[in-house]
Structures are given as structure tokens and as C-alpha cells.
C-alpha positions as CSV (number, residue, x, y, z in Angstrom):
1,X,-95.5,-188.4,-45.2
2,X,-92.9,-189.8,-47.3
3,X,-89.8,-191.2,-45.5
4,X,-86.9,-189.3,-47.0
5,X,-85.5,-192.6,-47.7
6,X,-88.2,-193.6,-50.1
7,X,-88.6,-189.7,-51.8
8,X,-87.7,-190.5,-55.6
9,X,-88.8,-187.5,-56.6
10,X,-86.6,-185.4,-54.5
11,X,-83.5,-187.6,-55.4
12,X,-84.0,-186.7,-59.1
13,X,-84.3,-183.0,-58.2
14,X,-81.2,-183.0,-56.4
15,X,-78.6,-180.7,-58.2
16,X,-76.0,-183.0,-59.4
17,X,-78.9,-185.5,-60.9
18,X,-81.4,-183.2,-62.3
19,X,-79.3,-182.1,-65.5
20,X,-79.6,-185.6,-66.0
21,X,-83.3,-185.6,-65.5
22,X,-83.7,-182.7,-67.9
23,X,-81.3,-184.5,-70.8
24,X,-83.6,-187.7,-70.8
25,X,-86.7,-186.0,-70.5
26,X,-85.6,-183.4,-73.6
27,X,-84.8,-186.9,-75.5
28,X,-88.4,-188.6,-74.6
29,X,-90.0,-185.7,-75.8
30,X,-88.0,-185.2,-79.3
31,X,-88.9,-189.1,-79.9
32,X,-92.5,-188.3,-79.1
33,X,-92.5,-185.9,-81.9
34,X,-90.7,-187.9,-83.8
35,X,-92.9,-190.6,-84.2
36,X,-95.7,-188.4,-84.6
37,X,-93.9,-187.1,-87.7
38,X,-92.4,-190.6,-88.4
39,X,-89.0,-189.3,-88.0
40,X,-86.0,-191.8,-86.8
41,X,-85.4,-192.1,-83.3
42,X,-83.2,-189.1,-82.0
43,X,-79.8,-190.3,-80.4
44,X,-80.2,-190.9,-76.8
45,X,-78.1,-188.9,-74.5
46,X,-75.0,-191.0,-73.9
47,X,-75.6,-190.7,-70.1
48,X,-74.7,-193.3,-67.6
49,X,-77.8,-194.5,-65.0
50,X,-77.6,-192.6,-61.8
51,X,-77.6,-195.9,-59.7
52,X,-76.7,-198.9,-60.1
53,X,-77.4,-202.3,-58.3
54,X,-73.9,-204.3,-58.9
55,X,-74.5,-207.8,-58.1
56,X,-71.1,-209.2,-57.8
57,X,-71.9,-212.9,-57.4
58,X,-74.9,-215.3,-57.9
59,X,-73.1,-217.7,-55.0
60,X,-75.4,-217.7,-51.7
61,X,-74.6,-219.2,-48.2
62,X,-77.7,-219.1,-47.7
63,X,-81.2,-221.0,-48.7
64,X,-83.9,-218.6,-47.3
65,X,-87.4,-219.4,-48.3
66,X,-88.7,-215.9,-49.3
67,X,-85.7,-214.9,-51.1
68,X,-87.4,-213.4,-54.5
69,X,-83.9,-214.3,-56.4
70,X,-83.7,-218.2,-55.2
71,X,-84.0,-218.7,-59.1
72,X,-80.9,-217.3,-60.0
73,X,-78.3,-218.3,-56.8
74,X,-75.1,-220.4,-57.4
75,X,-74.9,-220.4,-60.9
76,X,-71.8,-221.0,-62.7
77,X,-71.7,-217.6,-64.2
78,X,-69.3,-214.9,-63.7
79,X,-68.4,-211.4,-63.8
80,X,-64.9,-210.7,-65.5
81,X,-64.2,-208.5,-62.8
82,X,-61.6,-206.3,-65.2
83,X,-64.5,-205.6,-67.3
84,X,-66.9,-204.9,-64.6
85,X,-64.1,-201.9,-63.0
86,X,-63.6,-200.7,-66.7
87,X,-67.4,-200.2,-67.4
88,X,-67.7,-198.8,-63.5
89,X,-64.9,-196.3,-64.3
90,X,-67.1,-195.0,-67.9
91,X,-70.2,-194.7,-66.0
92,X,-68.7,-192.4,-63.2
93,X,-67.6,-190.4,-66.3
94,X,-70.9,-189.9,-67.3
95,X,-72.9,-189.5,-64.5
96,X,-72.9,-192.6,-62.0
97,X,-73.5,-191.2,-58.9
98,X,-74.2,-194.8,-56.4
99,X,-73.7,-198.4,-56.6
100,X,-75.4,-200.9,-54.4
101,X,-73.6,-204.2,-53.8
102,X,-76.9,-206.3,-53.9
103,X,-79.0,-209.2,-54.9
104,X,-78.7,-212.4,-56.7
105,X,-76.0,-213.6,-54.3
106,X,-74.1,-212.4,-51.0
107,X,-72.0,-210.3,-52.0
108,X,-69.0,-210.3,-49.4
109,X,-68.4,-214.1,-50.4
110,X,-67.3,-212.6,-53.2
111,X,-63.7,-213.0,-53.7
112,X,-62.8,-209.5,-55.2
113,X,-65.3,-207.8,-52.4
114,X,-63.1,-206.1,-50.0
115,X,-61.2,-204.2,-53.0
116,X,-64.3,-203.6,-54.4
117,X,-65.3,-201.2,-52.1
118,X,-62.6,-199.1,-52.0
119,X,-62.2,-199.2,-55.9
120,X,-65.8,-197.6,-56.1
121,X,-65.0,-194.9,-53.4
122,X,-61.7,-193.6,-55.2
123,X,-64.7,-193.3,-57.7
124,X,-66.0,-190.8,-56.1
125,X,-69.1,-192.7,-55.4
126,X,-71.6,-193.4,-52.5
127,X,-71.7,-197.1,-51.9
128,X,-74.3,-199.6,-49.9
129,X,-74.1,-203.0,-49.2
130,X,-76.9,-205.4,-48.8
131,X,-75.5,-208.6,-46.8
132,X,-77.1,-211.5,-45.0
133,X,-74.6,-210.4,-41.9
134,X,-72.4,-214.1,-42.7
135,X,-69.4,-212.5,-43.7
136,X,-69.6,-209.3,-41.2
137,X,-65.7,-209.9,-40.6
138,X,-65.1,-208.7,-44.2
139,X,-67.9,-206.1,-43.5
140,X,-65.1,-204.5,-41.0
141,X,-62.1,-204.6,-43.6
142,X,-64.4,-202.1,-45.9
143,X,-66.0,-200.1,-43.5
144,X,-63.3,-197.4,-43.0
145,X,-63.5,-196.6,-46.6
146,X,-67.3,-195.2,-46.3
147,X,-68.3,-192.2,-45.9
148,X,-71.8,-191.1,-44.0
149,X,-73.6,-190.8,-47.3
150,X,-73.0,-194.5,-47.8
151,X,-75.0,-197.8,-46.0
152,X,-74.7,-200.9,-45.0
153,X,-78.0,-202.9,-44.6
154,X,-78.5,-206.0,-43.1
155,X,-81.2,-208.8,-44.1
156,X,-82.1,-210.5,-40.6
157,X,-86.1,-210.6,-40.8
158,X,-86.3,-212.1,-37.3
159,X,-85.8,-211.9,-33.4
160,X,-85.3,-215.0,-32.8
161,X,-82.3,-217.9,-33.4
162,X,-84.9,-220.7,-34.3
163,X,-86.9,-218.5,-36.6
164,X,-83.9,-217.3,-38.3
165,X,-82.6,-220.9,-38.8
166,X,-86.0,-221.5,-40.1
167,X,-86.1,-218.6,-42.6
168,X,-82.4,-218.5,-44.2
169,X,-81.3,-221.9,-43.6
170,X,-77.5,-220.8,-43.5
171,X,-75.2,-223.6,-44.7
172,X,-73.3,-222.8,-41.5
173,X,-75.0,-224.2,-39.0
174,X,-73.2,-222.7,-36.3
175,X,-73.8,-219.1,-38.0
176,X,-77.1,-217.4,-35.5
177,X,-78.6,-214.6,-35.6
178,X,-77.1,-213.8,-32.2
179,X,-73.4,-214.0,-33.5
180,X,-74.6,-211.9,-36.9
181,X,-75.6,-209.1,-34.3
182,X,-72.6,-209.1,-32.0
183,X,-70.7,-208.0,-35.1
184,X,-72.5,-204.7,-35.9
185,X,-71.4,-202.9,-32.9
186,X,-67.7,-203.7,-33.6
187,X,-68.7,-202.2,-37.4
188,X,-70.0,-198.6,-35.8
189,X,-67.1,-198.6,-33.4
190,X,-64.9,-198.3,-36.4
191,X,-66.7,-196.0,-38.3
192,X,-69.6,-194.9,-36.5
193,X,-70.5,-192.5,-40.0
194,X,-72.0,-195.3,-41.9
195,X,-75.4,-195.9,-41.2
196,X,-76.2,-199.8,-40.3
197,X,-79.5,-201.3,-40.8
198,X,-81.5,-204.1,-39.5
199,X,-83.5,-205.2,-42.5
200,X,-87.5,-207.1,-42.0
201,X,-89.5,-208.5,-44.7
202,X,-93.1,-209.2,-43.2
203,X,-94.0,-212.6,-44.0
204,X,-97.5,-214.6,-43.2
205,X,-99.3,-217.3,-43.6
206,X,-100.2,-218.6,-46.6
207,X,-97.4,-216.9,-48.7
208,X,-95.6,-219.1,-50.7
209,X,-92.4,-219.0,-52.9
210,X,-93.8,-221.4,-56.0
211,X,-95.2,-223.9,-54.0
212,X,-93.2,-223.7,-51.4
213,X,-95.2,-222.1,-47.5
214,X,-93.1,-219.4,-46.4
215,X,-92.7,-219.3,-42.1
216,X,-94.8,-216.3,-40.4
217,X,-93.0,-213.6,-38.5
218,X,-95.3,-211.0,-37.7
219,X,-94.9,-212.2,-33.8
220,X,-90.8,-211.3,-34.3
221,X,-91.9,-207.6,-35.4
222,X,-91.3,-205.6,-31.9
223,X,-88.6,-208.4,-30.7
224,X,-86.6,-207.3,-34.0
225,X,-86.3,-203.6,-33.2
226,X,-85.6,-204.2,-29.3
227,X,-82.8,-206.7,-30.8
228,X,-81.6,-204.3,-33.2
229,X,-82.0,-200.7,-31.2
230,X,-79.7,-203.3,-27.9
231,X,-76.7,-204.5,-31.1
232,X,-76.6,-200.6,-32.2
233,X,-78.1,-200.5,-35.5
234,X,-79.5,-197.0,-36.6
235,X,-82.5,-198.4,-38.0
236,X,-85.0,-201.1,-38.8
237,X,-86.7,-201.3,-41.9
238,X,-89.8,-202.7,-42.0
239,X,-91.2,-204.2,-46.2
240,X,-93.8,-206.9,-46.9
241,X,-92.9,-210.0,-48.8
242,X,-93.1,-209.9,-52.4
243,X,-93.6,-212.9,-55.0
244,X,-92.5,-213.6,-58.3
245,X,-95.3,-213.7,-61.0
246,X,-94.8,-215.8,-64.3
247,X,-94.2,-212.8,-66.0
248,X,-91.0,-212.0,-63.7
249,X,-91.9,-209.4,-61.7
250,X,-92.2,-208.8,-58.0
251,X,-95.8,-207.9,-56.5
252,X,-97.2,-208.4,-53.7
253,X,-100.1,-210.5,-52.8
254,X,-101.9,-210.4,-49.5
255,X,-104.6,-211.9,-51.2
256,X,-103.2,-215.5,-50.7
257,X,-103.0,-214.4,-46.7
258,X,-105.1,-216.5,-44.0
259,X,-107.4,-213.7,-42.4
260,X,-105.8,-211.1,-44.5
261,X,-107.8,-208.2,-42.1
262,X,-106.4,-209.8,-39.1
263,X,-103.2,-210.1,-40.4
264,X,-103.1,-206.7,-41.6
265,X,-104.3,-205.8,-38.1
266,X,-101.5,-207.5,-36.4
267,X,-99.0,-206.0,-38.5
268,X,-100.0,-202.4,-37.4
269,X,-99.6,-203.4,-33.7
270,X,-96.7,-205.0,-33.9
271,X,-95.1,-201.9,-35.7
272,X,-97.1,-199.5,-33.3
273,X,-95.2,-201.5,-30.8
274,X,-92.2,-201.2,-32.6
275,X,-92.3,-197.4,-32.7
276,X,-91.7,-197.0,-28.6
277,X,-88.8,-198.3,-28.8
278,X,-87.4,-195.7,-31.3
279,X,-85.3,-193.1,-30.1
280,X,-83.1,-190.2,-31.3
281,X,-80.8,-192.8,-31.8
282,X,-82.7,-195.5,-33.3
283,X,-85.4,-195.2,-36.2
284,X,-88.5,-197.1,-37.7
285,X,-88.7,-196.9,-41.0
286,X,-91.6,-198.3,-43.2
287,X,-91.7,-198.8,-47.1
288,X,-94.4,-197.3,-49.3
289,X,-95.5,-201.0,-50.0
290,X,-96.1,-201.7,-46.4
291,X,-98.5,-198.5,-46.5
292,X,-100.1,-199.9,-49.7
293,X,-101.0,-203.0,-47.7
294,X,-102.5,-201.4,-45.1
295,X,-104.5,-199.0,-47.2
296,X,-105.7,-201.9,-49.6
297,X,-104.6,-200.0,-52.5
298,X,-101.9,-201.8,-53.6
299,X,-102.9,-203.3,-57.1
300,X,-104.0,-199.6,-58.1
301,X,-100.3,-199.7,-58.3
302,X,-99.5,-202.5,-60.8
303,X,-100.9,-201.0,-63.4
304,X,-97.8,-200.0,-64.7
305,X,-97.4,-197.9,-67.5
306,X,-95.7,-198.8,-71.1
307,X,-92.6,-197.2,-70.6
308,X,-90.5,-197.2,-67.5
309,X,-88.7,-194.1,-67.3
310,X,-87.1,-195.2,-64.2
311,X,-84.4,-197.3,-66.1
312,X,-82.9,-194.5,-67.7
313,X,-81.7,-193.7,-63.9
314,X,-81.2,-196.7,-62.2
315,X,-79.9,-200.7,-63.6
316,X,-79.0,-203.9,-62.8
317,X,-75.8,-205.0,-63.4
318,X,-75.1,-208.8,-62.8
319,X,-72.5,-211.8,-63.8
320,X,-75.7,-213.0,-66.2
321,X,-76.4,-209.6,-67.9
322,X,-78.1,-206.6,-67.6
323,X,-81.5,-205.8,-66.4
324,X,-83.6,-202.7,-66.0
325,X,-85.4,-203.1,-62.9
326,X,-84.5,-204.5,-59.8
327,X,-87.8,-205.9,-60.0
328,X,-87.0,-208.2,-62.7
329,X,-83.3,-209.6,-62.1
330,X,-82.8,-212.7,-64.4
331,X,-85.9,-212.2,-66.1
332,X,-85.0,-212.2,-69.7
């Protein structure tokens, strides 16, 4: 069964974004006809995307080695931050419902983050933040402005303080994974409405960022929930690493893994492993890709089709422009 998290189809349904649904769907099908009859395009509903992934800054503390934006991070472009509120403000108008403060940078470095936040809630909109856990200081200055609709997830992807050197190589030295941790519980004591999570991207060997060998963590898999259940996140979310193709866009390729059975095998007991330690207070949660790798069916899913409806609902705003799929940030 689908985790609620990762039900699209229900999210569109829901009351306050279906008539939004409906609108784009009544303007596909008048351009259909339309070019049947060889009719101009029909004027688009002047709706705003339901979602939208705001990435505030390109500048990262970090240098992990699976990161699928590594491409983009610490350029010298910026947002006007003016223009960014203004445009914001004239999507909530028209239907902007959720913003995620994610990708192509760390967000809380971001100077203008901790009015951010509270700009976007006197929106009247749910907000998540996506954060490498460096700045969680600045994490507790916006907390008390969300609301149990809105999230906070962390990207950790390990159990242990070497590994995690290893993997994000923070610029800080003296920044471990054990002082990233002791933060969150400070972060629910203040508002224990937000839901916190402890985000894992599976990596193995033999995957690579361009030539580069990313480091194996499939042995951190149960250590990473015990860690995360003891600092008092809700949940731990559990995603396989992804690559970047030539033409731009993320897939994933177990087909570059050493012993791709085994290594399929010993993701399944590390997560079956995982799943006694959950508790009504503490969840597993596993993406639809993670399913896909285990039922060898992923490429049936890249065979996209020629239009992406999806980016009628949901962007990707960034200091470099704007994209229409999370999957293909910076790709022009």
C-alpha cells in the first residue's frame, strides 16, 4: 500500500486542489481538440502551481558525494529576494497552497531564512524544510511559526560520525552527526507539532556521481533508525540513490551495483530490521523507488510520457531560473 506520504493522486483530489485539477485538465482537453481542428492554443488558466520547491540559495556547507545537485552549488547567482516575496505573494493568490525550502543549496545559510519562514506562513501556507541539520540553531528561531501540517526534514544518511564525515564532507570539521542530532529534540520541545525527519538515501557499491565512487551505507540502515527513534525524530525515510543522466534527469541505476541481488537482499534486511524498532511514536517510511528496486521494475517507469502534467501542479523556483521538475534542477 501506498504510504500516504507518497499518494499523488489523493493530494490532487483533495478539496481545495481539485478545482485546480479540473481547470487544467478542461484546458488540456480544449488544446487537444484544438489541434485536431488546427485551432490556436486556448489560454491557459492563469493558475498558480500547487507546490513549489523554493530554493533560496545555491551556497552549500557541505561537499557530499551523492548529492544529485553538486553541479549547481555555490554559484554566484542570486535571488532578488523582493522579487522572490512579490511573485510568492501572486501565487498564493492564485492557488499556491506549499512551498518547500529545498535543493540546490542549504537553505538556512541563507541570509533572509529565518524571515522567510514566517513571511510564507502569514501566507497562509504549509511550509517544509529540507536542511543538512548545520544550521539547526536557526532551525529553532522558525520552528514556532509551523504548524502540524508543515515539516522539517533532515538529510543525515548515516549512523555513524566517520561515515557521515565520509559522505557530506562538512566544511566544519567539528560539525558530527552526533551534535546535528542533539539539536532535534530541543526543535520538538518547542513545538512538538512539526513533524521532524531523519532523512536515508541508500547508497552501494559501485554507484558513482560522474566518475566519482560513492561510500556504501547499507550496514548504517538499522543503526540510522535506533539513532533517529533515541534523538526524537518522528520518522526515517528510507530512498535509493539516484544519478544524473546526460540528458539531466535523475534515475536510478542499480544496474552499476556489485552483486545487485545481494545488494538488493541486504537492503530488505536491513529495513526488515529497521521496522522493530518503529513504534507508535516513531515510523519507517519507504519511497515508491525503493519498492521499484526491489521489484526490478524500475525502468518500466522511465518511459515517461511526452507531456508532464505534473508541472502544471508543482515547480522549481531557484536564484538560476525556473524549472519544472524537481528532477531536472539546472538542467536547461
Amino acid at each position: 500500500m501506498t504510504h500516504p506520504f507518497h499518494d499523488f493522486t489523493g493530494k490532487l483530489r483533495h478539496p481545495q486542489v481539485l478545482p485546480q485539477v479540473l481547470d487544467y485538465v478542461k484546458w488540456r482537453r480544449a488544446v487537444r481538440a484544438g489541434e485536431e481542428k488546427g485551432l490556436p492554443m486556448s489560454q491557459i488558466p492563469q493558475n498558480a502551481p500547487v507546490s513549489l520547491n523554493l530554493d533560496l540559495t545555491t551556497a552549500c556547507n557541505f561537499r557530499c558525494d551523492h548529492c544529485i545537485d553538486w553541479d549547481i552549488l555555490n554559484s554566484k547567482v542570486r535571488h532578488e529576494e523582493q522579487v522572490v516575496r512579490d511573485s510568492i505573494a501572486q501565487m498564493a493568490e492564485r492557488g499556491l497552497k506549499s512551498v518547500i525550502l529545498i535543493g540546490g543549496g542549504e537553505p538556512t545559510i541563507y541570509p533572509g531564512f529565518v524571515t522567510m519562514v514566517p513571511f510564507l506562513k502569514e501566507l497562509g501556507l504549509q511550509v517544509a524544510i529540507v536542511s543538512n541539520g548545520s544550521r539547526n540553531d536557526r532551525l529553532l528561531q522558525v520552528i514556532e511559526y509551523m504548524d502540524a501540517g508543515d515539516w522539517i526534514r533532515l538529510s543525515l544518511d548515516t549512523a555513524s560520525n566517520d561515515l557521515f564525515e565520509k559522505m557530506h564532507r562538512p566544511k566544519n570539521r567539528a560539525l558530527t552527526l552526533d551534535a546535528i542530532c542533539e539539536g532535534v529534540p530541543l526543535l520538538k520541545e518547542k513545538n512538538p507539532a512539526v513533524p521532524i525527519a531523519f532523512s536515508f538515501i541508500i547508497t552501494w557499491k559501485g554507484a558513482l556521481r560522474d566518475d566519482v565512487a560513492i561510500h556504501e551505507n547499507i550496514h548504517e540502515i538499522a543503526d540510522a533508525a535506533r539513532r533517529a527513534k533515541a534523538s526524537k525524530f518522528d520518522y526515517i525515510s528510507y530512498k535509493p540513490f539516484l544519478e544524473r543522466t546526460e540528458s539531466g534527469s535523475e534515475v536510478m541505476d542499480p544496474e552499476k551495483a556489485e552483486n545487485k541481488r545481494q545488494v538488493i537482499a541486504r537492503i530488505r534486511e536491513s529495513i526488515e530490521e529497521a521496522h522493530t524498532i518503529a513504534d507508535d511514536s516513531f515510523r519507517i517510511v519507504e519511497s515508491i523507488n525503493l519498492t521499484l528496486l526491489e521489484n526490478g521494475n524500475w525502468q518500466d517507469y522511465t518511459h515517461q510520457p511526452k507531456h508532464c502534467h505534473m508541472q502544471a501542479m508543482r515547480q522549481v523556483l531557484t536564484p538560476s531560473g525556473i524549472y519544472n521538475c524537481p528532477a531536472h534542477r539546472g538542467v536547461p
